[in-house]
Structure formats: structure tokens, C-alpha cells
N, C-alpha and C positions, 0 to 999 in steps of 0.2 A: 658898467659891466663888472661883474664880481672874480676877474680872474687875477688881479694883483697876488692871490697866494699861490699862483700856478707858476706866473712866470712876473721879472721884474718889467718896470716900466722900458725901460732901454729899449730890452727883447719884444716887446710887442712894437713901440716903434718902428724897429728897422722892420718890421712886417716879414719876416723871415717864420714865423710860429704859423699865421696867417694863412703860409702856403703850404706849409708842411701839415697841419689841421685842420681839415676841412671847420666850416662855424656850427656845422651842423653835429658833425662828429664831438665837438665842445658843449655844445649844449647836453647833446645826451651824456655826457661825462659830469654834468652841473646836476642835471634829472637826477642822476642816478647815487652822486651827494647827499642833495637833500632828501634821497628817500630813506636814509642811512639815520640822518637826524631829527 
């Protein structure tokens, strides 16, 4: 998965991002990245 520049490896770990972020809600924040570039 390409989100190492969102957050460090630690924080996705403890799965604390996970709850507070739906994956769905991240993906479309990924979508809307790459339509940028």
C-alpha cells in the first residue's frame, strides 16, 4: 500500500489511523492524488 507518506510505519501499526479512517475514505483521498498528477 502506498500510504508510508501519509503516516509512519509505527502509526499504522498500532491501528489507531485504521479506526479513525474509514479504507474507503483513504482510498478516495489516494483517487483524488493521483488525479492531481
Amino acid at each position: 500500500m502506498i500510504i508510508d507518506y501519509y503516516y509512519s510505519p509505527d502509526e499504522i501499526e498500532e491501528g489507531d489511523i485504521t479506526e479513525k479512517i474509514p479504507t474507503a475514505a483513504v482510498v478516495e483521498e489516494m483517487k483524488k492524488d493521483n488525479s492531481i498528477f
